[in-house]
N, C-alpha and C positions, 0 to 999 in steps of 0.2 A: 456631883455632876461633872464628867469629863468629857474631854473633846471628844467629835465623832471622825470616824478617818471620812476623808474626802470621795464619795463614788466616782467624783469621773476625775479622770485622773489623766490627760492628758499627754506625752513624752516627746513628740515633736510637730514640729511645725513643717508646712508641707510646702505653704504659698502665703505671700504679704497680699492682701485685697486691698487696704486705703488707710492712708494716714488721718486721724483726727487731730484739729486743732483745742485739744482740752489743758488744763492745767500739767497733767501729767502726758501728753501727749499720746492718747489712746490709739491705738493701732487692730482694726479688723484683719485677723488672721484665719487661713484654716490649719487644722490641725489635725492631728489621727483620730481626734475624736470629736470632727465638727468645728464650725466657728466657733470662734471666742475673741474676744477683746481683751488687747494685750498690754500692760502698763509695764514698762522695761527700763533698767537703766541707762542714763545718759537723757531721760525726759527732764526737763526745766525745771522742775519741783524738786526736782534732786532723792534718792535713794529714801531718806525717813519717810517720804509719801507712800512710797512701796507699805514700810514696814507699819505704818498708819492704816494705811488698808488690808494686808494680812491681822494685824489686831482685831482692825473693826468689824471686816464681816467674819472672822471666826468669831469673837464674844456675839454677835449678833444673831446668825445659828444658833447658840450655844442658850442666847436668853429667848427661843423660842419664835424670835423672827425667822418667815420665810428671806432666802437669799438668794441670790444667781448662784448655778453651779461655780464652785473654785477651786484653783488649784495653783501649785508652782510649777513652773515650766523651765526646764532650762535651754536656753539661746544656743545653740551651735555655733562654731563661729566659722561658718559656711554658709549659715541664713544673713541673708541680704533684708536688713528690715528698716526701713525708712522712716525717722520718724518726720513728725509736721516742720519743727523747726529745720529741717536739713540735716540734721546727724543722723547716725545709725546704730539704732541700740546695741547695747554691749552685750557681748557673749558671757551674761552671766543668767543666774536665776534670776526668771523673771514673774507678775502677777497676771495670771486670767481666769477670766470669768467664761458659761457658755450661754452663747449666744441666743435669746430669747424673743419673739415676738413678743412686741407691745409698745406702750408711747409713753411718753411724760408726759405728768399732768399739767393740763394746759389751763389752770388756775380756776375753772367755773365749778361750782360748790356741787351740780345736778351730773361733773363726770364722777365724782365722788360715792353717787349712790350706784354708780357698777362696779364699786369693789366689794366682791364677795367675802374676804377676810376684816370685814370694817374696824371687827375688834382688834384686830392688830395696830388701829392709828395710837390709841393710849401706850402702848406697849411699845409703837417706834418712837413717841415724845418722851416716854422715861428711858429708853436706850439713849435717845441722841442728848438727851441734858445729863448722863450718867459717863459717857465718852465725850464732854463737850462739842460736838458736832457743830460746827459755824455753819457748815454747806449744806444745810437744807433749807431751816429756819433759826436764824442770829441770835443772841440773846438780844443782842444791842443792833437796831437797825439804821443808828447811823455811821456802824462803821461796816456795816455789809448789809448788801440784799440780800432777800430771800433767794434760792434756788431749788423753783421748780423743777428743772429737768430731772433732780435726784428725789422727785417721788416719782419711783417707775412703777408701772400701772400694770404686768406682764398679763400674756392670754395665756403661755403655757400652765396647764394644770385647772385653770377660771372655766367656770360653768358657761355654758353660749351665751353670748352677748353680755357678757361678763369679765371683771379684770381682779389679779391679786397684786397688792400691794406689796413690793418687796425691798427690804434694805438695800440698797446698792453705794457704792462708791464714798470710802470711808476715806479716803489719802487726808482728808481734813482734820478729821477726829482727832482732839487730844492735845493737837498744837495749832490750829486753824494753817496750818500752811508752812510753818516755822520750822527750825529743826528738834528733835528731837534729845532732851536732855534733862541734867536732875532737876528745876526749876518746876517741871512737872507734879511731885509732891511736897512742892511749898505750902504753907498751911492756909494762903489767903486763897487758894488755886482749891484745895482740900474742901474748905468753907463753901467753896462757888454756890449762891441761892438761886443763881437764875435758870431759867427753862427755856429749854432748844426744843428746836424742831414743832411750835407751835403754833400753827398757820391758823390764823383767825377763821378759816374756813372748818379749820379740822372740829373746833369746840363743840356744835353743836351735835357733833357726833360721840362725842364721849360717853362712856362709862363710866361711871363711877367702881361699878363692880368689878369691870375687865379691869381696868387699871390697878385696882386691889389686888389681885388674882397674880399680873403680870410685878407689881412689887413683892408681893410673896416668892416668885419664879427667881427674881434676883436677890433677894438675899440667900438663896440657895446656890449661887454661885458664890462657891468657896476659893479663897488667893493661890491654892494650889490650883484649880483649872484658871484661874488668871496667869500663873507662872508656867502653865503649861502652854500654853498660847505665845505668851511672851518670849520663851526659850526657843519657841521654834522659829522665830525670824532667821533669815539666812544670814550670814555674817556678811554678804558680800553687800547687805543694805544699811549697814554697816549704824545698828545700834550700838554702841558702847557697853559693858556692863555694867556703869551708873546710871546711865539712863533707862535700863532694863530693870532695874532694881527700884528706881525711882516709880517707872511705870505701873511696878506690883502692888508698889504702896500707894500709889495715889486711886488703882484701880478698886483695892481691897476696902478703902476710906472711903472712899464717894458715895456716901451710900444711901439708904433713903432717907434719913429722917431732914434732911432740910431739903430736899430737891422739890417737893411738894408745900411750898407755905400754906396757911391757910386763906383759901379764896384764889390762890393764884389759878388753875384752871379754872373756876368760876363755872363749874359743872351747872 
């Protein structure tokens, strides 16, 4: 299984529309090829957030989740780009997505039944406890909430009066926020039993089948398409080569057999 190249592929940026105040300080842009939302360096989260969400939503694609269009951009250093906190991102390469109608899910169980992709919810709870993902649903909810806004709900492509459920916004994945380093394929981190991304809402929706279906999908993701992923970070986000090494091997280990206890989805 190997990467797919990127369809849209964006080269510049045209005009700055508005700064968000998010973790990495998202920035609505347009570009030559449409809006998109911009995650740049010199955002608060600092560079590994970048290289956290170039990981995340390529294996995400890659394990058959739908995704926002993506791509890297690189910053001119004649673009004027403001972010929330008052700086101005840096004239390097930077991460966007294109810009999509639709909303976050606003937590009630009954907007749930207008996603058309339903079988994809199994399929984003073995993604996001496979990248450890804190930022949708915790393992441990007393040391973080849930975040709704990252189940994005998009119209693009959804049937009328319909939504598809899609991966969005990984800067978390893998280090909950932290930097990025060997610590990563420690063997107690390796072991991790618990399960992310599993909204007590999401349960009754499960498959047992689809889920089967989408663990067979990932073990077919081989550590050469994980090191192919991994190699493509831009240096200037400035992963280490241990901690790029660490990453291949924690991503190639994680793998199913204890991410599913028995009873823990409670199908």
């Amino acid at each position: 299984m190997a990467t797919s190249r990127q369809s849209w592929q964006p080269k510049t940026i045209r005009r700055f529309i508005k700064s968000v105040a998010t973790a990495t300080e998202t920035v609505l842009v347009e570009t030559d090829q449409g809006r998109g939302y911009l995650k740049a360096l010199r955002n608060k989260s600092g560079p590994h957030a970048l290289a956290c969400e170039w990981i995340g939503t390529n294996l995400a694609k890659l394990f058959g989740l739908q995704t926002l269009d993506f791509s890297i951009i690189e910053i001119a250093n004649d673009d004027e780009i403001p972010l929330a906190s008052g700086n101005f991102a840096l004239p390097r390469p930077a991460f966007v997505t294109r810009f999509e109608k639709g909303t976050s899910w606003g937590g009630k169980a009954t907007e749930l039944d207008k996603i058309a992709n339903i079988e994809d919810l199994g399929r984003l709870i073995l993604f996001d406890t496979w990248v450890l993902n804190c930022d949708r649903y915790p393992a441990d909810l007393t040391a973080r909430k849930p975040n709704r806004d990252n189940v994005f709900l998009s119209r693009a492509g959804a049937p009328r009066s319909r939504f598809l459920i899609k991966a969005i916004d990984h800067t978390h994945c893998l280090t909950c926020g932290r930097d990025l380093n060997v610590n990563i394929a420690h063997i107690d981190t390796i072991r991790e039993a618990r399960v992310y991304g599993l909204f007590p809402e999401f349960k009754p929706l499960l498959d047992r089948s689809e889920v089967t279906r989408a663990v067979a999908d990932l073990k077919m993701i081989g550590r050469t398409d994980i090191q192919t992923v991994v190699e493509s970070i831009p240096p200037a986000w400035q992963a280490n080569a241990a901690a790029c090494e660490a990453l291949v091997n924690f991503l190639s280990e994680n793998f199913v057999s204890f991410l599913w206890p028995q009873g823990e989805l409670d199908f």
